[in-house]
C-alpha positions in Angstrom: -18.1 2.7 -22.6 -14.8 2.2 -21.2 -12.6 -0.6 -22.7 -10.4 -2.6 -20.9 -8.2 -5.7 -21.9 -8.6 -8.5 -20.0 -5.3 -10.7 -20.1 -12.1 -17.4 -20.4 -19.3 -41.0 -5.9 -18.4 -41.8 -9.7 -15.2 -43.1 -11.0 -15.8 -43.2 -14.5 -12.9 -41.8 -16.8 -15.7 -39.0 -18.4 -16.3 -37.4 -14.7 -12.2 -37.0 -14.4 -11.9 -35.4 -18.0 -15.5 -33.1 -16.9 -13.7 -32.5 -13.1 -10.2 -31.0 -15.1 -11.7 -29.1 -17.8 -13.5 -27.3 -15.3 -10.7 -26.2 -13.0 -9.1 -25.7 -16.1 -6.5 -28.0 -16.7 -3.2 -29.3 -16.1 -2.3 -25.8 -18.2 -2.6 -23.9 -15.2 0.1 -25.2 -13.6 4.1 -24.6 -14.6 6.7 -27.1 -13.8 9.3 -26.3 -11.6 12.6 -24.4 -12.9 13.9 -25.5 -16.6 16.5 -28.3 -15.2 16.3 -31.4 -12.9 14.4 -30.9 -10.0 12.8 -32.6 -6.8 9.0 -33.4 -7.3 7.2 -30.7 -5.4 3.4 -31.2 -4.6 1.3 -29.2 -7.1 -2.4 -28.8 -5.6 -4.9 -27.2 -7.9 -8.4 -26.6 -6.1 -11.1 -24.6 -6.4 -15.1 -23.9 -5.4 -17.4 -22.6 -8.0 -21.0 -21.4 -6.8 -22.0 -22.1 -10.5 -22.4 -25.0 -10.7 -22.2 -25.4 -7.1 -18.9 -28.1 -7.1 -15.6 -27.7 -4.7 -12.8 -30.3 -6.4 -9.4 -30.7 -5.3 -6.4 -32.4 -7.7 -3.2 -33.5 -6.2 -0.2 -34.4 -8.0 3.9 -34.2 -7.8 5.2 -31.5 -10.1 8.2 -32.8 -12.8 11.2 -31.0 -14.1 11.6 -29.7 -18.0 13.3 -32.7 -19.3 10.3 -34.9 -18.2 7.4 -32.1 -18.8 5.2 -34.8 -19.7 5.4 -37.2 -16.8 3.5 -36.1 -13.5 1.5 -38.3 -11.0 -1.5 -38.2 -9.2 -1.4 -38.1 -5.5 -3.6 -39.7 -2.9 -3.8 -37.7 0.1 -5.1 -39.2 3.9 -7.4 -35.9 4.0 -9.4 -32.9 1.7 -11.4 -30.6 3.7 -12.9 -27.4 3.2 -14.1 -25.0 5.8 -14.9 -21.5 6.5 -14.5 -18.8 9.0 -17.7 -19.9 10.7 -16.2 -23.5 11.7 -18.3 -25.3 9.4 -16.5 -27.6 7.1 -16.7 -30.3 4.4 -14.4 -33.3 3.9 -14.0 -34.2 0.2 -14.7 -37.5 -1.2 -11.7 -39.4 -3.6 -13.1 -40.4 -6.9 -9.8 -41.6 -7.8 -5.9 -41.1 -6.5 -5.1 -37.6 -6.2 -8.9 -36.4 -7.3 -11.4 -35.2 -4.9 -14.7 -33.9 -4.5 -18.0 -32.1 -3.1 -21.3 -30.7 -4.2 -21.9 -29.7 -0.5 -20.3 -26.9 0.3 -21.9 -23.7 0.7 -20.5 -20.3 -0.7 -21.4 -17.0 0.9 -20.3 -13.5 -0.6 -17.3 -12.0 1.6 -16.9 -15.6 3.8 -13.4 -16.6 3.5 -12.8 -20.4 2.7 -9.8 -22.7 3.8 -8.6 -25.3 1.8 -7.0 -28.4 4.2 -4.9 -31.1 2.6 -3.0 -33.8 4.4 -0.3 -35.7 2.2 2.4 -37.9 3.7 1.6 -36.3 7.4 2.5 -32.6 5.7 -0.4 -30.3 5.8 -0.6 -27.3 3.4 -3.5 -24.8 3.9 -4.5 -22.4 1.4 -7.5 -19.2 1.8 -9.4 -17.3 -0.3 -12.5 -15.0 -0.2 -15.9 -15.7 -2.0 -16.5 -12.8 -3.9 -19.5 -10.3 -5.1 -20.4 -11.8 -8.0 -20.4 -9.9 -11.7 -23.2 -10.7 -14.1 -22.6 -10.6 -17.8 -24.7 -7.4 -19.1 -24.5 -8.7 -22.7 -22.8 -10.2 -26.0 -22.6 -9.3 -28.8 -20.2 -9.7 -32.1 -18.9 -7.3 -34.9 -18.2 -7.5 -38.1 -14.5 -7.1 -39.2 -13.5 -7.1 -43.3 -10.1 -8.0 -42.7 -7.0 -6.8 -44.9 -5.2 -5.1 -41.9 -2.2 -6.2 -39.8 -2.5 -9.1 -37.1 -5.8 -10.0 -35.8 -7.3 -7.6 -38.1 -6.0 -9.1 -41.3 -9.0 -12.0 -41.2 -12.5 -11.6 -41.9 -14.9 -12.4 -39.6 -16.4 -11.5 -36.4 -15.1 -9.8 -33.3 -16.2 -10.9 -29.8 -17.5 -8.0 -27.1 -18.5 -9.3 -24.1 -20.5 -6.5 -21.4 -20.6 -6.4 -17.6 -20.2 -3.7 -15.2 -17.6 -3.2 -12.6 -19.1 -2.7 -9.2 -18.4 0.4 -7.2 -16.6 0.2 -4.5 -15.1 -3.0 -4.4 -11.5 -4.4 -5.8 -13.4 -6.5 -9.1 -10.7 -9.7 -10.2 -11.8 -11.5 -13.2 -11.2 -13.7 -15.2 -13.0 -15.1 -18.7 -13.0 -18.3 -20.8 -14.3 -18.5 -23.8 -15.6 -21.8 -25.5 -15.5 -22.3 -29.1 -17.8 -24.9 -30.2 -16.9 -26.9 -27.7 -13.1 -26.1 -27.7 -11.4 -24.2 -24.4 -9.5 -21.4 -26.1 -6.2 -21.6 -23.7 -5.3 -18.4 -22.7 -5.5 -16.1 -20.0 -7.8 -12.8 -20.2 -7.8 -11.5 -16.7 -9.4 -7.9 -15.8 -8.2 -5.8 -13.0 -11.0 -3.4 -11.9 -8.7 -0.5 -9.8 -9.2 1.8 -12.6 -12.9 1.5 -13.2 -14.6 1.4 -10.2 -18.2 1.2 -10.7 -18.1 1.3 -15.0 -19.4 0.2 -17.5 -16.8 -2.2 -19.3 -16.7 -3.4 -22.7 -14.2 -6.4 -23.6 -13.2 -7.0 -26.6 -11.7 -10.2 -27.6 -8.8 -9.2 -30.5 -6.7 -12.3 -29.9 -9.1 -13.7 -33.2 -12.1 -13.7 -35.1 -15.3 -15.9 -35.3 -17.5 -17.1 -38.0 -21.2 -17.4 -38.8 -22.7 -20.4 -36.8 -20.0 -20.2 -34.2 -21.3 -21.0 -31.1 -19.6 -19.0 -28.0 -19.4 -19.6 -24.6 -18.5 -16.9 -22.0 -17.9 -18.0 -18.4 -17.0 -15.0 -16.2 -14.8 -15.7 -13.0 -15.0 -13.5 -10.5 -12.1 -14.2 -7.7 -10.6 -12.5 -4.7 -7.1 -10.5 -5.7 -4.4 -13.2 -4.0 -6.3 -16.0 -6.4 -6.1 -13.3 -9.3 -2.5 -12.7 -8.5 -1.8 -16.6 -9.1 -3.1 -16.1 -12.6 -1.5 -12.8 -13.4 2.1 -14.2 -12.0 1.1 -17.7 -14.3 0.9 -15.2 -17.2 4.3 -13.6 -16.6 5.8 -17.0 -16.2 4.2 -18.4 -19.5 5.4 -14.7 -21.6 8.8 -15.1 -20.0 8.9 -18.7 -20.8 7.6 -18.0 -24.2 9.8 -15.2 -25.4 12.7 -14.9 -23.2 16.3 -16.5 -23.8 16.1 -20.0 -23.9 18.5 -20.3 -20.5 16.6 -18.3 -19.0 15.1 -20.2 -15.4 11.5 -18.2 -15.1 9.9 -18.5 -11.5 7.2 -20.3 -10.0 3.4 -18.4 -10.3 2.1 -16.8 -6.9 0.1 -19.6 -4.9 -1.4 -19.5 -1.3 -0.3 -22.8 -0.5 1.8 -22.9 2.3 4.7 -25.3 3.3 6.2 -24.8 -0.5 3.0 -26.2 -2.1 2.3 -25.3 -5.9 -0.7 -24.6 -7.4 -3.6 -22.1 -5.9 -7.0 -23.0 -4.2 -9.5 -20.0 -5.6 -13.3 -19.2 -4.8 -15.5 -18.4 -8.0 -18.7 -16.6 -8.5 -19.5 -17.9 -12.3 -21.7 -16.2 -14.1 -22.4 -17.5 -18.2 -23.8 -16.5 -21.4 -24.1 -18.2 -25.0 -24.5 -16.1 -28.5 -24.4 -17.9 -31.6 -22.2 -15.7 -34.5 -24.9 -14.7 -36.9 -24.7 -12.8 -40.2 -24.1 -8.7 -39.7 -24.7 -9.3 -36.0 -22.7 -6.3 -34.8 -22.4 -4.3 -31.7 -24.6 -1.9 -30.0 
């Protein structure tokens, strides 16, 4: 096997938390520049065909010396259509949060976000992918007393699906820890193993017995898989370069100087629980 590393209408407050956790959170989006800034509209929106949801959040982006503050914005219109002229106007659940269960996603249709704020539209496109199915998991057995992740003891993560031929494959994985998003970013590029086999194996940590793991694998078009790999770069410059250093915005495919992306997901999920000597194939 190949391995590759992969850089995982109701108001109440529970279906907000539920309707951020699953486009994955404010951490997905990076505040402009590291000094005083203008707000800029940050619009985070996606469709998932697993569960079948489309949800759009709308806010103004701070600057570094107010990284906490940000603000929800209420926009006079959320649609989403396709290239087939149907289309689908989101519902608001609160300011700045929007809505549908109605939209339907079909492989290779490409989908257009709409949103009108303050009579500006911004636009943003992306393609509903083949989807990827998760072949297996498994986990393996580590003793620990090497360097870095290898120095606990515990169990490694492998997670199994296969790349399909002929088609650019864009991933990305989360992985739930008993009920805790681990926040990073393992994204797989599939240019170099078209139509293989692929075995991932998570070496950021280990897990223990009882653990209970949840994979979700994201499969997205490349200019929504560019947004994350850009976001990545951003967060490793921010992370380890000088501290004057002014890292750039990620990719997006807003227009008219929107932040943020809009991205189509095929989802596909599997569960293991970490058992005793429960090692890979």
């Amino acid at each position: 096997m190949n391995k590759n590393k992969l850089l995982r209408k109701t108001s109440t407050i529970g279906t907000i938390i539920l309707i951020i956790l699953m486009l994955g959170g404010c951490e997905d989006v990076i505040q402009v520049d590291l000094n005083s800034a203008d707000p800029r509209i940050v619009i985070e929106a996606y469709i998932l065909d697993n569960p079948g949801i489309s949800a759009v959040i709308i806010s103004n982006s701070t600057d570094y010396y107010n990284p906490s503050e940000f603000a929800l914005v209420s926009a006079e219109l959320v649609t989403i259509s396709d290239n087939f002229a149907n289309i689908d106007t989101l519902f608001r659940i609160e300011s700045g949060l929007y809505i549908s269960y109605s939209v339907e996603l079909i492989v290779n249709r490409s989908y257009t976000a709409t949103v009108i704020v303050d009579g500006i539209t911004y636009t943003a496109s992306a393609m509903m992918p083949v989807p990827i199915a998760i072949d297996s998991i498994s986990t393996e057995y580590q003793e620990g007393g090497g360097f870095g992740s290898f120095e606990e003891e515990g169990y490694r993560l492998h997670v199994y699906f296969t790349d399909i031929e002929n088609i650019d494959d864009y991933c990305r994985l989360k992985i739930t820890q008993n009920d805790t998003l681990l926040e990073d970013y393992y994204l797989y590029d599939g240019k170099f193993s078209d139509g293989n086999p692929i075995d991932y194996e998570y070496f950021f940590e280990v897990f223990q017995v009882d653990d209970i793991l949840i994979i979700d694998l994201y499969t997205m078009d490349y200019v929504v898989f560019d947004y994350f790999e850009t976001l990545l770069n951003v967060i490793a410059s921010s992370d380890g370069g000088e501290s004057n250093a002014v890292p750039a915005n990620p990719n997006t495919n807003w227009d008219n100087d929107a932040l943020g992306y809009f991205g189509v997901f095929a989802v596909r999920s599997d569960t293991i629980i970490v058992e005793e000597d429960n090692t890979s194939p």
